[in-house]
N, C-alpha and C positions, 0 to 999 in steps of 0.2 A: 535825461540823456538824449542827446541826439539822435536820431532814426540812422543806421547804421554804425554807427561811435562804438566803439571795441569799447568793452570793459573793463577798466585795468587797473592792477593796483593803486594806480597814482591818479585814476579819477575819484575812486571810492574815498582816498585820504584826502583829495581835494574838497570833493561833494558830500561825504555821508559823514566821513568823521567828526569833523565842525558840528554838524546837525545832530541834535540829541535826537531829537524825535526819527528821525530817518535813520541814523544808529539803532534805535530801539527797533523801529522795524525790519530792518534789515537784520538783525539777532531776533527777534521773533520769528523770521521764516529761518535762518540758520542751526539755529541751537536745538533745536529740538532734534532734527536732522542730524546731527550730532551725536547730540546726545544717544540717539537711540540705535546709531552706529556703534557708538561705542559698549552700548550692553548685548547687543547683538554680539560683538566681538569676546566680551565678556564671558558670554555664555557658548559663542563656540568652543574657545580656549580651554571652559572647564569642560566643557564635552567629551574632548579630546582628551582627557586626562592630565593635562597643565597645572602644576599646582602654583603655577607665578602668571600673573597677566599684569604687564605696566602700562601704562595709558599715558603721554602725554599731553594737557589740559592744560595748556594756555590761559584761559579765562576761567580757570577752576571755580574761583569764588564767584563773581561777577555775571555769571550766568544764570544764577537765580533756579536751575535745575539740579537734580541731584544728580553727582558721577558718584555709581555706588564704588569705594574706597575702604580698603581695610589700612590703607596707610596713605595720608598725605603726603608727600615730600614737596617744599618750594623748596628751587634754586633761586638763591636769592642774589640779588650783587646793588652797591649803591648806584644814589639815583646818577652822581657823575660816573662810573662807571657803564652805567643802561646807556647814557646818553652817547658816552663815548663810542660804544660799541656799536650803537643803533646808528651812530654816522660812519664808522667805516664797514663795517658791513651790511650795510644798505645801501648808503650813500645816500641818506637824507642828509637835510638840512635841520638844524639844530631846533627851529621852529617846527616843523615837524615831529622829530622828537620826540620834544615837551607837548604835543597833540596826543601825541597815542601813550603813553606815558599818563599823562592828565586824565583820558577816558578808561586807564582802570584803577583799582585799588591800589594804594599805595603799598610798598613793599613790606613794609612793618606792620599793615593790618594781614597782610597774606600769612608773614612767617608765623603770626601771633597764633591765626590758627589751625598752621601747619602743625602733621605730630613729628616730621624734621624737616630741619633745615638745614641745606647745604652751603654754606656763602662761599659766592665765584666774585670775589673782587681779586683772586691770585692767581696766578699760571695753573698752567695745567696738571704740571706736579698735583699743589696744592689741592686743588678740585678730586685729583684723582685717589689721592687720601685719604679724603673724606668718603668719596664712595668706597673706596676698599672695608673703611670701619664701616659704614651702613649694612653694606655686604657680608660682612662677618655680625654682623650684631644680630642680622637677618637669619642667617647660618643657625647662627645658635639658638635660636627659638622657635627653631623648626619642630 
């Protein structure tokens, strides 16, 4: 990167993504960071008396760390729908995409060993149903 050059979402996708090796470093100084924000948070929450802490973990699998987890959930939705959704609200280009999409696990290795799954390929309705039952299933095994 250039000697003053802002860092910016769309140098990283241009420069780091492409490059495995610079990916991999760049998640080696990230993720641990991460990571140990999120057990920090973890253990303030139970500190506090919270008997619910949700995390969301993007690279849940992928990171090679543990997110300590009493329950997985992936939202999952297919890959024409990621793609679709990843160009309008982002406003990538379709080639891109398929770039970050390709650097992680595929979605069927995720749900595999998620303990749920939620599938968002439908309106919001739909989505919203689905958490309701998770919510109630959660409910009752309190």
């Amino acid at each position: 990167m250039a000697s003053g050059e802002k860092l910016t979402r769309s140098w990283l996708r241009d420069h780091v993504l492409p490059d495995q090796a610079k990916r991999r470093h760049l998640e080696g100084i990230i993720h641990p960071i991460v990571l140990q924000a999120l057990e920090n948070a973890r253990s303030t929450a139970a500190l506090s008396g919270a008997n619910l802490f949700v995390a969301e973990v993007p690279l849940h699998y992928e990171i090679g760390g543990t997110v300590s987890a009493d329950l997985v959930i992936v939202v999952a939705a297919s890959r024409s729908v990621q793609v679709r959704r990843m160009m309008e609200k982002r406003g990538l280009d379709e080639q891109a995409v398929h770039a970050f999409l390709n650097a992680q696990w595929p979605i069927e290795a995720k749900a595999e060993r998620a303990d749920v799954v939620i599938w968002n390929d439908g309106d919001i309705p739909a989505l919203e149903a689905q958490v309701l039952t998770l919510t109630n299933r959660l409910r009752d095994h309190e």
